[in-house]
C-alpha positions in Angstrom: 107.7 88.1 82.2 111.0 88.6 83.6 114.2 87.8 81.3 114.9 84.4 82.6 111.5 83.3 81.7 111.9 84.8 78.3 114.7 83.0 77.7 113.2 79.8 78.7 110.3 80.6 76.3 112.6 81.6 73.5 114.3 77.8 73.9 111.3 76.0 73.7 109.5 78.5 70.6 113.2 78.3 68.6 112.6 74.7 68.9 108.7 74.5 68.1 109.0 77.0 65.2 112.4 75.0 63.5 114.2 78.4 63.8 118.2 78.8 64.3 119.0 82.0 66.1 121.9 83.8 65.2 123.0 86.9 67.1 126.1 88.7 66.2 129.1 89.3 69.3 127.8 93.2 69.6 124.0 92.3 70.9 122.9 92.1 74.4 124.3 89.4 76.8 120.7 88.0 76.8 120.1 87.7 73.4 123.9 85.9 72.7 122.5 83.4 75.7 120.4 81.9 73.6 121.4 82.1 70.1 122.8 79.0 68.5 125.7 80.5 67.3 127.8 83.5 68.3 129.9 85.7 66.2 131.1 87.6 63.5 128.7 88.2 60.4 130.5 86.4 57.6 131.0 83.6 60.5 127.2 83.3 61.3 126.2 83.6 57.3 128.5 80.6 57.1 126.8 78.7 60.4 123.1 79.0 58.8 124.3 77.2 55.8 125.5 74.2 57.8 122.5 73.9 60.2 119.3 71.9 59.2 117.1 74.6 60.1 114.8 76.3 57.2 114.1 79.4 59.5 117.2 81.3 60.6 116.8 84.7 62.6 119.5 87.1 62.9 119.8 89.8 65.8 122.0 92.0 64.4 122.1 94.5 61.3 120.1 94.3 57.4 123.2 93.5 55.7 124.3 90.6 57.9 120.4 88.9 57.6 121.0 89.8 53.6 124.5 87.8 53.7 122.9 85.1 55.3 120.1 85.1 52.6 122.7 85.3 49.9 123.9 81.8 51.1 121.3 80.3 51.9 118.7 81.1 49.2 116.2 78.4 50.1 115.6 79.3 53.5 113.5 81.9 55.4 116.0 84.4 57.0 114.5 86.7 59.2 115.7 89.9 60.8 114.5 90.3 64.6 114.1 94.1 64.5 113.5 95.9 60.7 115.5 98.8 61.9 118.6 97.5 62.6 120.8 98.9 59.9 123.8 99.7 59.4 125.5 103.6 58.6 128.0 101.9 57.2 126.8 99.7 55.0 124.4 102.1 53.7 126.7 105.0 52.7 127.5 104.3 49.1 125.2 102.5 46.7 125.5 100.3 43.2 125.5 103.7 40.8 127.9 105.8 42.8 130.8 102.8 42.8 129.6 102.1 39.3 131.1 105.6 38.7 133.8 105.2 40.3 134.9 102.0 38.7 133.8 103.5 35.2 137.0 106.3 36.0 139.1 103.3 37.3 138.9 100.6 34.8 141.5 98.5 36.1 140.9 98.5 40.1 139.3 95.7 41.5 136.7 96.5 43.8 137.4 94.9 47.0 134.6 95.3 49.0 134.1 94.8 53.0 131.6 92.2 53.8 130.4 95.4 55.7 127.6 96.4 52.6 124.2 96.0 50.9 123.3 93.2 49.0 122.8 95.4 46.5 126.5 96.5 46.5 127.8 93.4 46.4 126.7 93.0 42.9 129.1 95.1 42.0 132.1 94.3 43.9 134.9 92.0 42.4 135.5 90.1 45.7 134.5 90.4 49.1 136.3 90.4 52.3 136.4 90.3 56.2 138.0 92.2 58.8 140.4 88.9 59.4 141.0 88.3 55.9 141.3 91.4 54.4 145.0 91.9 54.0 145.6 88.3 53.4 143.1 88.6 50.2 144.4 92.2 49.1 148.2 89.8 48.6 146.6 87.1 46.9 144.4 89.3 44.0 145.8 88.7 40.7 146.1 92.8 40.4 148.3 95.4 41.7 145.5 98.0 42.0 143.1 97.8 44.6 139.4 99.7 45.0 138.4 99.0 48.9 134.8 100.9 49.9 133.6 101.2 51.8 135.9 101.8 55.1 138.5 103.9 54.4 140.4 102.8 57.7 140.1 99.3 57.4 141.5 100.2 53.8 144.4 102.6 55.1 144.7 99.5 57.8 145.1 97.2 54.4 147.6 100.0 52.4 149.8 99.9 55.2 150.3 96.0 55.5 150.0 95.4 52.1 152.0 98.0 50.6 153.2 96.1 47.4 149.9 97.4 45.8 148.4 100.7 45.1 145.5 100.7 47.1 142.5 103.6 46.4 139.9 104.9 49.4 136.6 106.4 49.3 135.5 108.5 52.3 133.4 106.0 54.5 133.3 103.7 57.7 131.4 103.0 60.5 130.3 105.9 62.3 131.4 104.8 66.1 134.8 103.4 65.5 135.9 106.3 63.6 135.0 108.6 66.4 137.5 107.3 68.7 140.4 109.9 68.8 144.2 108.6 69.5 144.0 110.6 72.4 141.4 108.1 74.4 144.2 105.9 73.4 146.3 107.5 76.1 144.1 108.4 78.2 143.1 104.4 78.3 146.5 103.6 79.2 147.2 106.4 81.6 144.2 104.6 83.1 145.6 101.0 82.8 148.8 101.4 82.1 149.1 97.5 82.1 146.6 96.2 80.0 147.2 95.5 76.2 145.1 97.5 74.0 143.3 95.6 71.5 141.3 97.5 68.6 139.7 96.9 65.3 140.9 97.9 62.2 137.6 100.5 61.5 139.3 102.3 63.7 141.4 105.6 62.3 145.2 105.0 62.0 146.3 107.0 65.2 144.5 104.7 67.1 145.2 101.6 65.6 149.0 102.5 65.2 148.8 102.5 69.3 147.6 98.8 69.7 149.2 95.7 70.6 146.9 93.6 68.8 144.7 95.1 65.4 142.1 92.6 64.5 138.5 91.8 63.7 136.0 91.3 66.6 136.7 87.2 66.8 140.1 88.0 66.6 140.5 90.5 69.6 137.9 88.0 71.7 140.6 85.1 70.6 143.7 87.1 71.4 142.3 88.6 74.9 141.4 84.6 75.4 144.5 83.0 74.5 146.9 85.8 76.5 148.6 85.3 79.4 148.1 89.0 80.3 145.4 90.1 82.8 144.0 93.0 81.6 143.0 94.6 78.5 141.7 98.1 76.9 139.2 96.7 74.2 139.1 99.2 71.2 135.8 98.3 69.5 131.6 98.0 70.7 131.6 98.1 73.9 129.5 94.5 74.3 132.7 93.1 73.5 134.0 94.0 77.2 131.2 92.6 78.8 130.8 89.0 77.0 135.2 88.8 77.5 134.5 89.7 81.4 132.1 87.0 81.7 134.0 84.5 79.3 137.4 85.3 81.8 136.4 86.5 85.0 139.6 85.9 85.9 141.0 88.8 83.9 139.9 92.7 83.6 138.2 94.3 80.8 138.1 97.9 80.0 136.5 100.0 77.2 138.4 102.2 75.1 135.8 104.4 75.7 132.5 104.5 76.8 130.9 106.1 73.3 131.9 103.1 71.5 128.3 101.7 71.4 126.8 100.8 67.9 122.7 101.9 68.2 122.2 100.1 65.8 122.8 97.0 67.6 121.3 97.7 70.6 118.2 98.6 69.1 117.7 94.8 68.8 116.4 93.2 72.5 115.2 90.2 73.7 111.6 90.8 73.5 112.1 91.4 69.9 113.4 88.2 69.4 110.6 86.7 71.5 107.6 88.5 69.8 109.5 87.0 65.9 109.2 83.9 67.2 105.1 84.6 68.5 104.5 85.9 64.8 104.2 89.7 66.3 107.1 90.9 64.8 110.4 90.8 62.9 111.2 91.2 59.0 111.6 88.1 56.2 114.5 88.9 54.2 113.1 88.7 50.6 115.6 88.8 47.5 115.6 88.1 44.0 117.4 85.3 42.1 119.4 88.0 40.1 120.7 89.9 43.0 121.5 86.6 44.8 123.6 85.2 42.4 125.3 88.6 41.5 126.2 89.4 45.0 127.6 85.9 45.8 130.1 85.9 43.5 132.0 88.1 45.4 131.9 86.1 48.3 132.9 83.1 46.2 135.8 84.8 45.3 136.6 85.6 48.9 136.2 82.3 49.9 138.7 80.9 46.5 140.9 83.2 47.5 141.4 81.9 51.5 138.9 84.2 53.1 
């Protein structure tokens, strides 16, 4: 079966089987071709809640088929390869940050939307990429604990510097390994395309960019611009799905080792063999742990996230 006929099959099985597909914006060009929705993980959590469907698959990492479990309690949420996780996510657990916030009684503990279920139960509020900063101003509290990327969190320190913001050592894995100097070698390269990264990425990088922002928001700005080319600081799928989105414009990688494994480790014929019943993972959680780790996310979402 070639991938065109997959695809076909995948359409009519999503339908047969009452299943929504989700695929987050750093999976393969055939798998975001026929997913329902697109995106960012808080973004797609936030879709499965709205759609009819009682079956949801994501195609992406554990903690983004855990967030859409956490809001969607009653449904099946499914995980198209077992896997898929995320180093990230995965680096720090409930009893270390208990610990820590034990030694700093009065820190809230901002954490990314980036973590465990598990960890969530733990964390004050949650955030995003995009909403980060704007919930780090609006906390009732001068004193902020972020985990569990400490350059999303230096990102935050810097643009929110009213408040004393604490940072464990932690992040994802691939962004962090881009050096500043790829930076410059990007735009000795292109020396007229914008550079757009994400905020995971360390501070010498980031302090080079035109834009900083969370993957929807570098896909928007690239978008909306009237420039024509662009050096796209974060996975390297992001390039692609722009260049077919605006063939008119040109799309570079910051680097070619910006590729999350993780990610890719999730194909098309592991969507198609969750929908035959030959495969995938049923995200399975207990009342407790749902309604501990969702109050974080409440309070992200009280708070304008």
């Amino acid at each position: 079966m070639n991938v065109y006929a997959m695809q076909q099959e995948v359409l009519r099985l999503k339908k047969e089987k009452d299943m929504c597909i989700l695929a987050h914006s750093y999976v393969a060009r055939e798998i975001s071709e026929i997913a329902d929705f697109v995106g960012d993980s808080y973004m797609l959590s936030v879709k499965a809640e709205s759609v009819p469907n009682q079956n949801v698959l994501l195609c992406g990492v554990r903690f983004m088929a855990e967030t859409v479990k956490i809001l969607s309690p009653e449904k099946h949420v499914f995980l198209s390869n077992p896997v898929a996780g995320c180093p990230m996510a995965e680096q720090m657990d409930k009893d270390m940050i208990a610990q820590v916030k034990a030694q700093l009684p009065d820190y809230t503990v901002m954490a990314y939307v980036n973590t465990t279920a598990e960890l969530k139960t733990i964390a004050d509020v949650c955030v995003t990429s995009s909403s980060a900063v704007k919930i780090a101003r609006a906390i009732d509290n001068d004193k902020i604990l972020f985990i569990p990327d400490c350059n999303l969190g230096a990102f935050v320190a810097k643009s929110v510097p009213e408040k004393t913001v604490r940072l464990l050592q932690g992040g994802c894995p691939v962004h962090a390994a881009v050096r500043p100097d790829a930076v410059r070698a990007a735009k000795q390269l292109h020396p007229d395309a914008l550079v757009l990264v994400h905020p995971e990425c360390v501070p010498g990088v980031t302090e080079q960019a035109d834009y900083v922002g969370s993957t929807s928001g570098i896909m928007d700005f690239a978008k909306a611009s009237q420039a024509k080319e662009f050096i796209i600081g974060t996975e390297i799928s992001i390039a692609e799905h722009l260049q077919y989105d605006c063939p008119d414009k040109s799309f570079y990688p910051l680097t070619k080792d910006l590729i999350c494994p993780n990610m890719k480790s999730t194909t098309l014929v592991d969507v198609y063999r969750v929908l035959t019943g030959q495969a995938g993972e049923e995200i399975l959680m207990d009342a407790e742990t749902i309604t501990q780790a969702r109050r974080c996310i409440d309070k992200m979402i009280e708070l304008g996230g």
